[in-house]
N, C-alpha and C positions, 0 to 999 in steps of 0.2 A: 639250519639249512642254508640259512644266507652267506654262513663261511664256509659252507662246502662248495657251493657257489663259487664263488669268489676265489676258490684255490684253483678253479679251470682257466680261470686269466692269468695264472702266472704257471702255467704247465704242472700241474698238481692234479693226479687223477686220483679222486677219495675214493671209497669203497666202504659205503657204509653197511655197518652191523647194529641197528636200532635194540633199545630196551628200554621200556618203558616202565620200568618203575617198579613192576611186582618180581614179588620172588620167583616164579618161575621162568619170567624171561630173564634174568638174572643167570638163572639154572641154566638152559638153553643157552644165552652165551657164551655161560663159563665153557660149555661141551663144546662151542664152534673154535674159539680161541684155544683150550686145550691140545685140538685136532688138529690146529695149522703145525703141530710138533711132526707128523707125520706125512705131512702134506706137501706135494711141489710147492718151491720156491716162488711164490706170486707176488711179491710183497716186497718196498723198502725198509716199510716203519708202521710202529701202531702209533696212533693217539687218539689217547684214552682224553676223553673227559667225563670231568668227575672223581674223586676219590675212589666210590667203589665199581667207578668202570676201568681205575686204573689200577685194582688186587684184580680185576681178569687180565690185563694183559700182560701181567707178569707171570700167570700159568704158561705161556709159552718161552723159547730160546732160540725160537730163530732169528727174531728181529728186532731191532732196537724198540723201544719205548718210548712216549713223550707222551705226559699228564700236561691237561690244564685242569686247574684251581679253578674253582667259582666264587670261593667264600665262606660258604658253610664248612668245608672241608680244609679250611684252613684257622679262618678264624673262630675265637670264641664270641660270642654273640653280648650284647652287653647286658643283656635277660637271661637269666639263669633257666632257664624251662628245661633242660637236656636229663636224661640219665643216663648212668655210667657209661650205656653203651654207645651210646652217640661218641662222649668225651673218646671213650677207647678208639673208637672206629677214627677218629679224627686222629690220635696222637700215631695210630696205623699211617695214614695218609701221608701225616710229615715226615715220618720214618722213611718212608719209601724214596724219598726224594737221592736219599743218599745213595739207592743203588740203581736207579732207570737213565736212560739216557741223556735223556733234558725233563726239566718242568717250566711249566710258564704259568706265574699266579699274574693277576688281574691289573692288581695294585700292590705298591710299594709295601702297604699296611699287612697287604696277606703274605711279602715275600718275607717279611719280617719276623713270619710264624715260623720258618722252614730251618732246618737245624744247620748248622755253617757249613758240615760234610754236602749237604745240597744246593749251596747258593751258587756253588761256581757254574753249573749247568743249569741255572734259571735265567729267565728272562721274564721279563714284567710286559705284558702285552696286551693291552686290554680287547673286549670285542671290537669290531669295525663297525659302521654303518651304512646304510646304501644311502647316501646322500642325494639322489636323485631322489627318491621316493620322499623321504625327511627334506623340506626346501620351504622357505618361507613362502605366504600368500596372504593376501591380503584379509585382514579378520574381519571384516563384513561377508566378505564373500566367504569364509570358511560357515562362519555363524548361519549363513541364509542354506547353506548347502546339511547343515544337521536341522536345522529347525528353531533355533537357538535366539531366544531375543537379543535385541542387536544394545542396549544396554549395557546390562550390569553387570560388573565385573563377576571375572569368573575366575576360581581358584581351581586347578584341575589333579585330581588323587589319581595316579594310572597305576593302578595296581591290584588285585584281588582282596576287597576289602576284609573276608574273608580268615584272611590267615594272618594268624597272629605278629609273623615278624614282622609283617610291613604297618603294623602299627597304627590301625585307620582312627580307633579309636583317640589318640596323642592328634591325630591331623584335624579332627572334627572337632576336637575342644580347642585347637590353633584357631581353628576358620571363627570358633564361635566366639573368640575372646576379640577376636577384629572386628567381628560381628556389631560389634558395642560402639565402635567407630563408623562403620560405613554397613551398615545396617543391611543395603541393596546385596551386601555383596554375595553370591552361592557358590556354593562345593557341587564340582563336576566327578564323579568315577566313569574311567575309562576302565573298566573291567575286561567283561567278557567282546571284547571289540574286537574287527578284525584288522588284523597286521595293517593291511593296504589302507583302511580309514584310521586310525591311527593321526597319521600329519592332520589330517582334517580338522580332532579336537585340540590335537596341539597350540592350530595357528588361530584357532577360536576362542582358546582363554587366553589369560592373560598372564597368570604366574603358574609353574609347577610345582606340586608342592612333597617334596620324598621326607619320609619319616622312618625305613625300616630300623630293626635293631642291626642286623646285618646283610652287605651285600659286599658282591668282588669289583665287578665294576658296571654296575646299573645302567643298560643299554639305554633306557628312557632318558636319562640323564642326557647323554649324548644326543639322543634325538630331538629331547627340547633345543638342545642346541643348536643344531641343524636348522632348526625352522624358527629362532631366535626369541625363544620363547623363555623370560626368564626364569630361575628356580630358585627354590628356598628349600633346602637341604639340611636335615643333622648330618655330621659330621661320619660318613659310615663309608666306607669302602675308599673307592679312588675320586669320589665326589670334589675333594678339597682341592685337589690337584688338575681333575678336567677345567673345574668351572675358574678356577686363579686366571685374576686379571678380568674376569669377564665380565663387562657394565648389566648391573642391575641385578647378580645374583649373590646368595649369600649362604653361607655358612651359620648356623645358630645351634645353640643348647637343645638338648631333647625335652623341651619345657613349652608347655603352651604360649603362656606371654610371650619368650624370646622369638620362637617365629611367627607367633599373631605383630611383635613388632616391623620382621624381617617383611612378611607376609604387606603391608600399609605405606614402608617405606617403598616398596616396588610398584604400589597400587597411585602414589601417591603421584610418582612421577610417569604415567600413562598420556598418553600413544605412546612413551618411550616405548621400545623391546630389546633386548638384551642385541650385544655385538655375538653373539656365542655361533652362529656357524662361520665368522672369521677366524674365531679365535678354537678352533676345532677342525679344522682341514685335513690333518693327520689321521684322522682317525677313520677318512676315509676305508671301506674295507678292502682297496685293491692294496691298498697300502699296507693297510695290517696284513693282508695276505703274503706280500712278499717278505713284511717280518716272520712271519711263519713259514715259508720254505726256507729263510736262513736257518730256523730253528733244527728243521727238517736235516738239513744240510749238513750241519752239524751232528745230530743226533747219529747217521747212518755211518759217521766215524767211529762207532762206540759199540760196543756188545751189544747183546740181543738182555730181553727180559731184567731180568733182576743181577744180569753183567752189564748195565749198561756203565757201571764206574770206571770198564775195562777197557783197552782202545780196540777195535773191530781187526779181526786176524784176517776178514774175508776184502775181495778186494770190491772194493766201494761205485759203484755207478754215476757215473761224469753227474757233476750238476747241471751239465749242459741239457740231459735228455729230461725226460718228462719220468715223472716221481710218483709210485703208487702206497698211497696211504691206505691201511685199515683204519678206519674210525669210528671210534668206539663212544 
């Protein structure tokens, strides 16, 4: 919702088509997006996210196409847990790349999944953030405003500990092997939290701590950043590349020790906090968004559906005017 947002600041009019998950708004969709075949012209471009939001938007031929990648739908996960059908429905997704307009994966790592007939119409774009909302403050005051003793360090898991890719179990035996050193120290879950409080726990711990098997580009990441909150990251999507260069964050093995060490060395040099919303300015979302109407821009040069390898025989609407996206 935040980049749909954010595409009204740069003359982007979205038109969202929601689904949520189950088979039948799935069904439902496929019937609305089919329909636009016979429907007045409303429309510049779809963009599909998701893999299998982007097998509906190639049931139509009127309008160019553009996929984004999350992750899952590109890369393979470094835990085997899938069956065949996942694998299929994935090697679908990169396939696709060769005939839709544009794609845009998240990071480098996922554009690297995509077959060569699709790189020329990719771009690597990861999500934006509202940086107003993400902004440093001062960590007593965050702590007095949850409840939070004003003490003991705090390692913070922002993720649904729940589901297996994000690994909680790998992070709770990280926390517990540091444990051994600085004894005071607890594991925070930011789970079920709301968006707006969020910054709150941020600027209240002290290190982030991401474990999944797989991600595309893990907005939490960024947002610790924001509010300069260091991180201690395995090695899993566009992580490697946001946080380079950035003081007090680190990269380590999917191994207890390596980040219970990552984890002590951050702890060790406290009040320090990471440089990370200098070293992340980019990723602002107005900014991302105007990489996305370039994408746009581009896209409405090109066929509709699953022509979009083809150059557009219709003629093209000024980039000067205001651009209506379906999105999917």
């Amino acid at each position: 919702m935040r980049q749909v947002e954010s595409l009204a600041t740069v003359s982007v009019r979205p038109v969202m088509l929601t689904i949520d998950g189950t088979l039948g708004s799935y069904f439902r969709a496929a019937l609305r997006v089919f329909s636009l075949n016979f429907q007045p012209h409303r429309y510049d471009l779809i963009h599909a996210h998701t893999g299998h939001s982007g097998v509906l938007a190639c049931l139509q031929v009127r309008y160019p196409a553009v996929f984004t990648y999350y992750g899952y739908d590109l890369d393979v996960p470094a835990e085997d847990r899938e069956g065949p059908r996942t694998k299929l429905e994935r090697l679908v997704f990169r396939q696709l790349s060769r005939f839709v307009a544009g794609t845009i994966a998240q990071s480098e790592r996922g554009r690297s999944h995509l077959p060569r007939a699709g790189l020329a119409r990719n771009a690597v774009i990861p999500n934006g953030i509202d940086r107003e909302l993400f902004a440093p403050m001062p960590r007593d005051q965050a702590r007095r405003a949850l409840g939070w003793e004003p003490e003991p360090p705090v390692v913070l898991f922002a993720a649904d500990p729940t589901r297996f890719t994000k690994r909680f179990e790998l992070a709770r035996l990280a926390v517990a092997e540091a444990q051994r050193h600085r004894p005071d120290l607890k594991l925070e879950i930011c789970g079920s939290v709301s968006p707006t409080d969020v910054p709150l726990w941020m600027n209240a711990a002290d290190v982030l701590l991401l474990t999944s098997v797989g991600e595309g580009s893990p907005n939490v990441v960024k947002e610790a950043m924001a509010c300069n909150l260091p991180v201690v990251s395995v090695d899993v999507g566009d992580v490697r590349e946001v946080i380079e260069g950035t003081r007090q964050c680190h990269i380590r093995a999917s191994d207890p020790g390596a980040l219970a060490g990552a984890l002590l060395e951050v702890l060790s040099a406290l009040p320090e906090r990471s440089d990370g919303r200098e070293k992340s300015s980019d990723l602002d979302e107005r900014t991302i968004a105007l990489r996305l109407r370039d994408v746009y821009e581009q896209a409405c040069l090109r066929g509709p559906g699953l022509f979009g390898f083809l150059p557009a025989r219709l003629h093209v609407r000024s980039p000067s005017r205001a651009s209506d996206v379906r999105s999917t």
